[in-house]
C-alpha positions in Angstrom: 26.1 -64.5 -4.1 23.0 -65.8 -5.5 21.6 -62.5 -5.5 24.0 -60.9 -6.4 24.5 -63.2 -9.6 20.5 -63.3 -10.4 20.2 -59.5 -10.1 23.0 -59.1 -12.8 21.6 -61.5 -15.0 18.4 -59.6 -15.1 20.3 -56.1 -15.8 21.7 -58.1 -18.7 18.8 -59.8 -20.2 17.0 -56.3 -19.8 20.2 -54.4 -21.9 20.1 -57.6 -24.2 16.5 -57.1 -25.2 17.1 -53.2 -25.1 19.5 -53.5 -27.7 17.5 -56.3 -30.1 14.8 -54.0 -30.1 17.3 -51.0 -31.0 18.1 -52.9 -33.8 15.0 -54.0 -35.1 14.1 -50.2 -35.2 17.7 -49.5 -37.4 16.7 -52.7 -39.9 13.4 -51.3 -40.4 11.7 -54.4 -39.1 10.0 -54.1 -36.0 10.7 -57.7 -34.0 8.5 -59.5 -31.6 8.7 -58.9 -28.1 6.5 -60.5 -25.5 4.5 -57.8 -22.8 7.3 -58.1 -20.0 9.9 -57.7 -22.4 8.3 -54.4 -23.5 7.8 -53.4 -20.1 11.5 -53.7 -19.3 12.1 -52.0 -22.8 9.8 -49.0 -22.2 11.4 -48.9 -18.3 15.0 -48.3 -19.4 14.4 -45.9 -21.8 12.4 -43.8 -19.6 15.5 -44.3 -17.5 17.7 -43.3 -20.2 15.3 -40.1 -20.6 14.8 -41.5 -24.1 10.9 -41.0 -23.8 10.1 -40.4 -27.6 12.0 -44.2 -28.1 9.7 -45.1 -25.7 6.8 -44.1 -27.2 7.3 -45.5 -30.4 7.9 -48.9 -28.3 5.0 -48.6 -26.6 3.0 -47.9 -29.6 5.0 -50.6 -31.1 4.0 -52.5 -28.5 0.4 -52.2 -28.5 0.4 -53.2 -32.5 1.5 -56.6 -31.2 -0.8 -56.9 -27.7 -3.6 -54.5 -28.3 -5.8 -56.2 -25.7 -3.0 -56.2 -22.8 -3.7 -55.1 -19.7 -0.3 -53.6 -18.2 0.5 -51.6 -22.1 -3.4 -50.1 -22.0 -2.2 -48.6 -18.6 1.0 -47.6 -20.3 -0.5 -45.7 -22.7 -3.5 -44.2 -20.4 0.0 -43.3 -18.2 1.5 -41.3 -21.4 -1.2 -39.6 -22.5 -2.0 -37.9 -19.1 1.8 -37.0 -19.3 0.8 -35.2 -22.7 -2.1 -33.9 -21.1 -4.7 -35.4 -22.7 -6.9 -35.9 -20.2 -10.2 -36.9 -22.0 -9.0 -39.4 -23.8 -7.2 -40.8 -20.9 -10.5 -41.0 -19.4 -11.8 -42.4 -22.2 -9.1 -45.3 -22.3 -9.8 -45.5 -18.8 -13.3 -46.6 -19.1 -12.7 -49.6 -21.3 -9.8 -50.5 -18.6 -12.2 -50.3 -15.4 -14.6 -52.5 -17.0 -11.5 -55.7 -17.6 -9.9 -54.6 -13.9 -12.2 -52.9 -11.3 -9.8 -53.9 -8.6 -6.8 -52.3 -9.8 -5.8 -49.5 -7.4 -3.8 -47.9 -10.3 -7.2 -47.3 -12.2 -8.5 -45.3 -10.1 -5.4 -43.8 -9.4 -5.0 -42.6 -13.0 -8.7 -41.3 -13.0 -8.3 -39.4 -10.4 -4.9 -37.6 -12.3 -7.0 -37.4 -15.6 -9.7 -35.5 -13.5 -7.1 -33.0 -11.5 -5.7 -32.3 -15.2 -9.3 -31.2 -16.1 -9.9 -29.2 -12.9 -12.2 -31.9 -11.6 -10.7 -31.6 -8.2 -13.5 -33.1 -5.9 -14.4 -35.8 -8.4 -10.6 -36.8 -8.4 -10.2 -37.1 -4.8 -13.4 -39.5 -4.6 -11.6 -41.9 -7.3 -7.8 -41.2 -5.4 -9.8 -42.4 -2.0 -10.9 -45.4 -4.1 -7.3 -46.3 -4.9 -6.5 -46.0 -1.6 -8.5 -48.3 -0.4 -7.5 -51.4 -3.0 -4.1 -50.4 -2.6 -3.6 -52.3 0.5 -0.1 -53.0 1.5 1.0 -50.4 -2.0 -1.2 -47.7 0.2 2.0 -45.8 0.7 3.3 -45.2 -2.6 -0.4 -44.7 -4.0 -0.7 -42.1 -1.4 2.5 -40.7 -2.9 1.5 -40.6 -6.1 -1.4 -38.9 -5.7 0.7 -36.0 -4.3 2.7 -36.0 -6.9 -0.6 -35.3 -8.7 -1.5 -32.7 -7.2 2.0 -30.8 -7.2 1.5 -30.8 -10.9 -1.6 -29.3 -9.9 0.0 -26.4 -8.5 -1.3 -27.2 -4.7 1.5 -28.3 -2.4 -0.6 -27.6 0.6 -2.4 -30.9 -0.2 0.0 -33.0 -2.3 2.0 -32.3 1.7 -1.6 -33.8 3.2 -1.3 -37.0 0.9 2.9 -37.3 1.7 2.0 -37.1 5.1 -1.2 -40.1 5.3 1.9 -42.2 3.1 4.3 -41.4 5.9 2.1 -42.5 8.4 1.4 -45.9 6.3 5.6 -46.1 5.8 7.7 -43.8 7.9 10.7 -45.2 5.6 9.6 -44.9 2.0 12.6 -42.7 1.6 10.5 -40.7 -1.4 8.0 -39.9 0.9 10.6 -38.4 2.9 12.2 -36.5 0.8 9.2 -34.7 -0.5 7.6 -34.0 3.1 11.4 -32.2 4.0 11.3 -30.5 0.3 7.6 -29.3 -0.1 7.8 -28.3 4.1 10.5 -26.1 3.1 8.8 -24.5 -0.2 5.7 -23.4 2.5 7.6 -22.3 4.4 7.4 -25.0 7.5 11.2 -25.2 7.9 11.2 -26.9 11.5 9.3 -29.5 9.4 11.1 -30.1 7.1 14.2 -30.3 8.5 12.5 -32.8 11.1 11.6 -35.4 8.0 14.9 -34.2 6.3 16.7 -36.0 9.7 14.4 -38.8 9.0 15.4 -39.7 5.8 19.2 -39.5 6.6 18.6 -42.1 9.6 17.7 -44.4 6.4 20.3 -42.8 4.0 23.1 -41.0 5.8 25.1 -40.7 2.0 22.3 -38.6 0.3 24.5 -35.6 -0.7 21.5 -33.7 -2.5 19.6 -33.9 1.5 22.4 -33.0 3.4 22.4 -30.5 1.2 18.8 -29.1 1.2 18.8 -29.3 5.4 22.1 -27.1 5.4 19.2 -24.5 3.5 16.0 -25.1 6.1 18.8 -24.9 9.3 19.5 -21.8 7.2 16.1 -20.5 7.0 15.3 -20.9 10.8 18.8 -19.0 12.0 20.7 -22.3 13.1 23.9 -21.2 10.9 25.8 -23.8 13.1 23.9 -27.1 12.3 23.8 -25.5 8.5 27.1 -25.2 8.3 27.5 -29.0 10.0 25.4 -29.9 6.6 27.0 -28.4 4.2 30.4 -29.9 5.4 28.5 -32.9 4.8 27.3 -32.5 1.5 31.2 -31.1 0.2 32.4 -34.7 1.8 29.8 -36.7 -0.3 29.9 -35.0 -3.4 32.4 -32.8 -5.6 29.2 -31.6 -7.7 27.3 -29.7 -5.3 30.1 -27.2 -5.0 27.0 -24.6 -4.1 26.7 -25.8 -1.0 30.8 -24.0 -0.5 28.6 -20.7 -0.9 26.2 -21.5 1.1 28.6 -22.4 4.1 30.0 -19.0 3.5 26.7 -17.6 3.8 26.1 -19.4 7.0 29.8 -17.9 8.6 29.0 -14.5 7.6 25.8 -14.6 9.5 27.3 -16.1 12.7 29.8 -12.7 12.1 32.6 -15.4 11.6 33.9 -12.8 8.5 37.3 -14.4 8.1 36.3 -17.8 8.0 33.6 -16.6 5.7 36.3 -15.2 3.1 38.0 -17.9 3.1 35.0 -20.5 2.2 34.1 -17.5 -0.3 37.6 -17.5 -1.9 37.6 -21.4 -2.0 34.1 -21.0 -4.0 35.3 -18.9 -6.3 38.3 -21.1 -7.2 35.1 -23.2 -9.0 32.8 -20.4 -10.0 35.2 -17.9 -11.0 33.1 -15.5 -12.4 30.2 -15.1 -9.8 30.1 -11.8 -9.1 28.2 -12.5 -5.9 30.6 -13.7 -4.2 32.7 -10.5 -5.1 30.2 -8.7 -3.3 29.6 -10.8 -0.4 33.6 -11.0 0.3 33.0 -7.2 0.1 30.0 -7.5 2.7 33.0 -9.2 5.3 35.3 -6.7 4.7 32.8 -3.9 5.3 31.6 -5.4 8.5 35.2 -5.9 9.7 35.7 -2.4 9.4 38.1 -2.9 6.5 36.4 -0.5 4.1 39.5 -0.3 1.6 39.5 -4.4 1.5 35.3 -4.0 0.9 35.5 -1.4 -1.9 38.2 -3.4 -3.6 35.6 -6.8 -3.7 32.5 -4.5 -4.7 34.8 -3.0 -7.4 35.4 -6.6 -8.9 31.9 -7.8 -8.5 31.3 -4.3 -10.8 33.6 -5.2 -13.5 32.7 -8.9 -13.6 28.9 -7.7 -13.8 28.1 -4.3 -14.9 24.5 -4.6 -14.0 25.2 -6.0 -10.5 23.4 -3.2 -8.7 24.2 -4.3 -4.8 28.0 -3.8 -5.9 27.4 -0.3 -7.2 25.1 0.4 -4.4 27.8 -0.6 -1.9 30.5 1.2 -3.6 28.6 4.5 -3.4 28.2 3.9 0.6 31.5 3.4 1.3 32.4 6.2 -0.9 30.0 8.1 1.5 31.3 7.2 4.6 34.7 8.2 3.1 33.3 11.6 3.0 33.8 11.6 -1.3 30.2 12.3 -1.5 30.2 13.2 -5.7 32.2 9.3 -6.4 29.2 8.5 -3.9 26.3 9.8 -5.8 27.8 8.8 -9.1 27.9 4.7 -7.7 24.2 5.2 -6.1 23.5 6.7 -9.6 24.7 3.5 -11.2 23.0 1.3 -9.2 19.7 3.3 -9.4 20.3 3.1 -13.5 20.3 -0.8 -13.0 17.5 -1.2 -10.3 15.4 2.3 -10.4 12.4 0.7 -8.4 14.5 0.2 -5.0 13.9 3.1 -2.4 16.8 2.2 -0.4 19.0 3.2 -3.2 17.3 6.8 -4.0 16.5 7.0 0.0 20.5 7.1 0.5 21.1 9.4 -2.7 18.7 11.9 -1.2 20.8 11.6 2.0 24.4 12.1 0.2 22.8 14.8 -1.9 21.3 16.7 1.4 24.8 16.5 2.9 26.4 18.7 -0.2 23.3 20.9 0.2 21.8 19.8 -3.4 18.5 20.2 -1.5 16.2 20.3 -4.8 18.2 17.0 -6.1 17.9 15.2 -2.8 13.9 16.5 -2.5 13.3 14.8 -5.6 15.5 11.7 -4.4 13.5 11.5 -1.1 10.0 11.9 -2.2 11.0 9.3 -5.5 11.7 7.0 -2.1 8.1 7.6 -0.4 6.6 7.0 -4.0 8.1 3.7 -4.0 7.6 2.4 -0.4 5.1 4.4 1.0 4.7 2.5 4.3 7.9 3.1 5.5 7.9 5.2 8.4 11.7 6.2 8.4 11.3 7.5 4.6 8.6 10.1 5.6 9.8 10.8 8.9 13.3 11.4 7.4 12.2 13.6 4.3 10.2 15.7 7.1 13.1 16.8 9.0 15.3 17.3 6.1 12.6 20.2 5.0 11.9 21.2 8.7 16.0 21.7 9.3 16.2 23.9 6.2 13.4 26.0 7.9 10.5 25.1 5.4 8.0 24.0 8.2 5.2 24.0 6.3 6.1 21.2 3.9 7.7 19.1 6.0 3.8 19.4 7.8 2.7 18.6 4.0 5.2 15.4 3.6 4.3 14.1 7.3 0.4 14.6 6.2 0.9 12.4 2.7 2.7 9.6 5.1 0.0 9.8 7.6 -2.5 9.0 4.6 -0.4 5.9 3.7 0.2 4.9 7.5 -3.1 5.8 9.2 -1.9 3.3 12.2 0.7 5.3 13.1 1.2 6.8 16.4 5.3 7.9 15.4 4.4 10.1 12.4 1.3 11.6 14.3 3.3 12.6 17.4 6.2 14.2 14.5 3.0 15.8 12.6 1.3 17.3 16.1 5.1 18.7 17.0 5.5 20.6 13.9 1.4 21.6 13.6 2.3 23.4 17.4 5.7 25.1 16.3 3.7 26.6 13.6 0.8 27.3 16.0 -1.6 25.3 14.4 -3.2 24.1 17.7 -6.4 22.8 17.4 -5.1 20.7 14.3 -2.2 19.5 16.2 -4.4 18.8 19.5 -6.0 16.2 17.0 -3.3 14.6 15.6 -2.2 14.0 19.0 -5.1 12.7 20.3 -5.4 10.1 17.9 -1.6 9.1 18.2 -2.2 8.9 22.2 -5.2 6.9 21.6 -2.8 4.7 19.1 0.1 4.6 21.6 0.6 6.2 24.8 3.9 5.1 25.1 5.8 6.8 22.4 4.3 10.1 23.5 7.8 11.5 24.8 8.5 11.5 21.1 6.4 14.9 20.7 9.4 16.3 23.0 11.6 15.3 22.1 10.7 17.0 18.3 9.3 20.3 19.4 10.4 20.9 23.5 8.2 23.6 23.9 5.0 21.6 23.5 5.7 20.9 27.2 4.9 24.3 27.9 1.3 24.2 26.2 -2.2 23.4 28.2 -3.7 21.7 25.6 -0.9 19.1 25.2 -1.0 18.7 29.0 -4.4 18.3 29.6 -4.9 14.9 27.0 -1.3 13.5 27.8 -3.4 13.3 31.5 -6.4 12.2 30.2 -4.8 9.1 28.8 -2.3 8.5 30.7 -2.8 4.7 31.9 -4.2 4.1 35.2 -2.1 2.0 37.6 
């Protein structure tokens, strides 16, 4: 109780001094305040967010202690938070001078330096901090990370986080940040490892169950994700996202009804999020329920106009209806939305080719290949469309562009050797394949399988023996 009784007490006195100093500033006569009581001042109204207030009362402050200690680091603290960095530095050098023992020193030097681009020069005064930090090494070593995450390098802010860890595998910050900044490079195994960590300490942290529901997500577990999520819905009413996210997670495991259902519950809180129009649509489709599916896409449309993925989606169900012009019209929406997509003009050129618009759907396919030229399907596609409407020649002329863009690859050299032979080109097509034996053997059945006859021919024979692999 004792505690309990002292620990209010100093909430009050702190609120008690907050408030005389609030109304010095609205009498227009700044009080007297002794360097703790401006501590505990500037503290809560950081707290608050206030932080002009507390710049005033730290400037107020330093009018009354100009030659304390704890308010000189104050203010070297707020100016590197304003970014000046050489006059941080300069403050800094006074400081070291009255206190060359203070860990936080050299822990400021070395942030006034990273601001400045000093990078090696900061780590030499960061190391120094370490080493008076003694038992504080922990959340020194934290801050420096922090440090350098406002540098822009997480890769070694992550380095620092982890050397704190290994001084206090329960400074729950530390934690949090190892799970966080794991996750942001991608280390998701990592971070759900010191995610688990932290809630051994703190099994009531909404916001972690949370981000661990997202790294299960990341590495395929959608079962433990979902197991997170549920936990974050139970601890908090805020982080209604995490609804969304569970729906996610059901759709992926294929559980599509339950997945509707958590979508539908979402949407009772987000009513207007046209993504979840379109993922409801997503179930439907992959229940086979294509009616249900176009209904969702449709809404997702009208609640968004510019929601491309709903247009999209509209136009392929259309498609697979057979009503290929209400197709083309929806692929033509989405493509006036999000024109840099080759999916979208791939599949117009494929609706297009099935009415026989074969000029339309030329200029759909090779708008496709001009946008993602490394796709092997795109050029390989585009080929046979020409070569089935008898124009052999420029399908050869498509397969050679693609080849130029995918040098590696034995598929479209085996298509590009098949139609070289059906057009009797032999010696070129003797090279192609060659080169797309050399690349790999094992797809040369492909050849065949495009042009039979190429069976039949020496040539062809004689190198699909000469590399064949020994046993």
């Amino acid at each position: 109780m004792r505690d309990f009784d002292s620990n209010y007490k100093e909430q009050s006195d702190a609120f008690e001094i907050l408030q005389r100093f609030r109304e010095s500033l609205e009498n227009g006569r700044l009080g007297y305040f002794d360097v703790n009581d401006f501590d505990d001042i500037i503290d809560s109204l950081i707290i608050e967010g206030d932080f002009d207030m507390a710049e005033i009362a730290l400037n107020h402050a330093l009018d009354i202690h100009p030659d304390a200690l704890a308010l000189r680091i104050r203010l070297v603290q707020s100016l590197i938070n304003n970014g000046d960095a050489n006059t941080a530095l300069s403050e800094l050098q006074t400081i070291v001078q009255l206190d060359s023992q203070n860990a936080e020193v050299f822990l400021l030097k070395g942030a006034a330096l990273l601001i400045l681009e000093e990078e090696d020069e900061a780590v030499e005064y960061f190391e120094k901090a370490i080493l008076l930090a003694g038992q504080d090494a922990d959340d020194v070593l934290y801050h420096i990370g922090t440090s350098f995450i406002s540098y822009g390098d997480q890769k070694r802010a992550v380095d620092y986080f982890e050397r704190a860890f290994l001084h206090n595998p329960e400074n729950e910050m530390v934690l949090y940040d190892l799970g966080y900044f794991h996750d942001q490079l991608g280390s998701s195994d990592k971070s759900i490892h010191y995610y688990n960590l932290y809630l051994d300490i703190d099994p009531f942290n909404a916001s972690v169950w949370f981000n661990l529901g997202i790294a299960y997500n990341r590495t395929g577990d959608y079962a433990k994700a979902i197991e997170a999520y549920d936990y974050t819905l139970v601890l908090s009413n805020s982080l209604f996202q995490a609804l969304f996210n569970k729906a996610n997670s059901l759709a992926n495991l294929e559980r599509y009804k339950e997945a509707i259902t958590a979508y539908r519950e979402y949407l009772k809180l987000d009513p207007d999020n046209d993504d979840a129009f379109c993922y409801i649509g997503e179930c439907y489709l992959n229940m086979g329920r294509n009616k249900m599916a176009l209904r969702f896409y449709q809404k997702a449309s009208a609640q968004n106009p510019l929601n491309d993925i709903a247009w999209f989606s509209s136009g392929l169900i259309y498609w697979m209806e057979r009503n290929h012009q209400e197709s083309i019209r929806m692929i033509k929406n989405a493509i006036s939305i999000e024109g840099d997509n080759p999916d979208y003009w791939f599949s117009l050129g494929r609706v297009l080719a099935e009415i026989n618009q074969e000029g339309e759907a030329r200029a759909a396919f090779k708008r496709a290949t001009a946008l993602d030229p490394a796709n092997l399907e795109l050029w390989i596609y585009f080929a046979e469309f020409l070569h089935s409407r008898g124009k052999v020649d420029d399908a050869i002329g498509i397969l050679k562009k693609g080849n130029r863009h995918n040098i590696n690859s034995a598929v479209l050299k085996y298509h590009l050797a098949a139609y070289l032979l059906e057009r009797n080109y032999e010696s070129e097509a003797v090279g192609q394949l060659e080169t797309a034996l050399k690349l790999d053997f094992n797809l040369h059945k492909g050849l065949f399988e495009v042009f039979p006859k190429a069976a039949q021919n020496d040539s062809v024979r004689r190198l699909i023996k000469a590399y064949k692999p020994h046993k």
